[in-house]
C-alpha angles and dihedrals in degrees: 000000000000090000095049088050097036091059087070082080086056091042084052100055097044084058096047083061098039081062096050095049088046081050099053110034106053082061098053095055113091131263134052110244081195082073097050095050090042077050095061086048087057086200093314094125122056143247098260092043089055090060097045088049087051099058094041091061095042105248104120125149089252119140107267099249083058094050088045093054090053102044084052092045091060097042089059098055076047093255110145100178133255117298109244093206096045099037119202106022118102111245082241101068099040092056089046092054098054092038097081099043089060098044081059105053104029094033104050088036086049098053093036088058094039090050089043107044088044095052089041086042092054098053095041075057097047097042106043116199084017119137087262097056097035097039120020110033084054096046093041086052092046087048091046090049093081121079119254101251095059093055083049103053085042094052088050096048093055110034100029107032090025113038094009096224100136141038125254102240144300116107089261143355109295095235090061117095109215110254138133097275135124099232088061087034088061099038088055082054103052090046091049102057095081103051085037087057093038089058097043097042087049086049107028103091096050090063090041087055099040091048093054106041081055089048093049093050093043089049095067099051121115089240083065092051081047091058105047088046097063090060090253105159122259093253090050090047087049107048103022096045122014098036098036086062093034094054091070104093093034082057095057090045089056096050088058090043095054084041095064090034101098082059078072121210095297104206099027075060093054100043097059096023098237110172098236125131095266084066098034082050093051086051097049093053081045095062101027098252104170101172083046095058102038085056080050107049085043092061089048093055096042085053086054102046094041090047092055090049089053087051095055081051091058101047088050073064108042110043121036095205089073097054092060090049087060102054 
């Protein structure tokens, strides 16, 4: 367990640098966003209130160093900025807003698909030439085959524009007021079936395939033939044994996947408009919102990075063998 705790040094350092690169290159692409807002304004607002504006929102004319030690300074009282394109709303608060609704959508989507396609991975593996192994792993890949945004648009055309089940986009009706109730709980729902499908069907079949080449190749272990041996019965031989050893590279697989899943899943976003951060990102680039991206891509880095370290957790869990190395 040192080692696992001891890579949070490593972790920190890798964040540490994550910071200084979201410092520098948004500085380095062309263009000023503090032109397109004054732009809006066409010389209504005067000279004294553009320099105010300017160092509310963080571009001075500072050395950079200067401009560095302040930009850490404020991450680290947790202060992102002000959005340009959202003024006057703190950076924070955008990204918290959108957070949830992400987590939602391409996290539950996400672990419905991993716990599905390794439990359906596992049997195509045990029984060989089954329903499962001749028909639906090879149906599943050919569905996941296409990109996102085409199963989107095609689960929109048919049961949206056709059989008008479900709605078009948005997180929930537009006449709801967001509150802890059943009757939005179920409307969030009902808008959420669509993008959630969209995402598993797009996903499902990789897990399926991972989990059964590792299975195949478990199966056929001495510590498999042990078991057997010893009269265990075939459920016990098959979870306890053959997926619980199998389940390691789709682990690792799953750790990168939850990293990157506060990125959202960017076009099944845009498709349905669902206010997550893949479709908040794709505005910020739009209009140029530095201080909105940077607080973005940190996010993103701090889930990978998180995520890894999670992953190092469950292996310590799932395979012996790594917790001796680590003592």
């Amino acid at each position: 367990m040192g080692k696992i705790f001891g890579r949070l040094g490593f972790y920190g350092v890798a964040i540490f640098l994550a910071l200084c690169l979201n410092f520098i290159i948004p500085r380095l692409m062309p263009g000023d966003p503090m032109s397109m807002i004054f732009a809006r304004f066409q010389g209504q607002m005067s000279p004294d209130a553009i320099v105010a504006l300017r160092q509310e929102m963080g571009f001075t004319d500072a050395p950079i160093l200067v401009q560095f030690y302040h930009y850490m300074t404020s991450i680290l009282h947790g202060n992102f900025g002000v959005s340009t394109s959202l003024y006057p709303a703190q950076v924070g608060s955008v990204i918290w807003q959108s957070l949830g609704w992400t987590l939602l959508l391409a996290g539950a989507s996400l672990l419905i698909s991993f716990t599905l396609g390794t439990i359906l991975g596992a049997l195509a593996a045990w029984n060989r030439g089954g329903v499962i192994d001749r028909w639906v792993t090879p149906a599943l890949i050919f569905v996941g085959s296409f990109p996102y945004f085409w199963l989107a648009m095609l689960l929109v055309y048919t049961f949206s524009y056709v059989f008008e089940i479900f709605p078009i986009g948005h997180a929930y009706s537009d006449g709801l007021k967001p509150s802890w109730t059943l009757g939005f709980a179920l409307d969030v729902l009902h808008h959420l079936c669509l993008p959630a499908v969209s995402i598993i069907l797009a996903t499902l079949g990789g897990w399926i395939l991972s989990m059964r080449n590792a299975m195949i190749t478990t199966l056929g272990s001495e510590f498999i033939n042990l078991a057997q041996s010893k009269g265990l019965t075939q459920r016990v031989v098959l979870f306890r044994y053959a997926a619980r050893n199998a389940l390691l590279p789709n682990i690792t697989g799953l750790g990168m996947a939850l990293g990157y899943v506060l990125a959202g899943s960017m076009l099944t976003e845009i498709v349905f408009s669902y206010p997550g951060q893949g479709f908040l990102l794709v505005q910020a680039v739009r209009n140029q919102d530095y201080p909105l991206m940077q607080g973005l891509f940190f996010c993103i880095t701090i889930a990978v990075l998180l995520a890894n370290w999670l992953v190092d957790l469950a292996y310590l869990w799932l395979d012996p063998r790594t917790r001796g190395a680590q003592t």
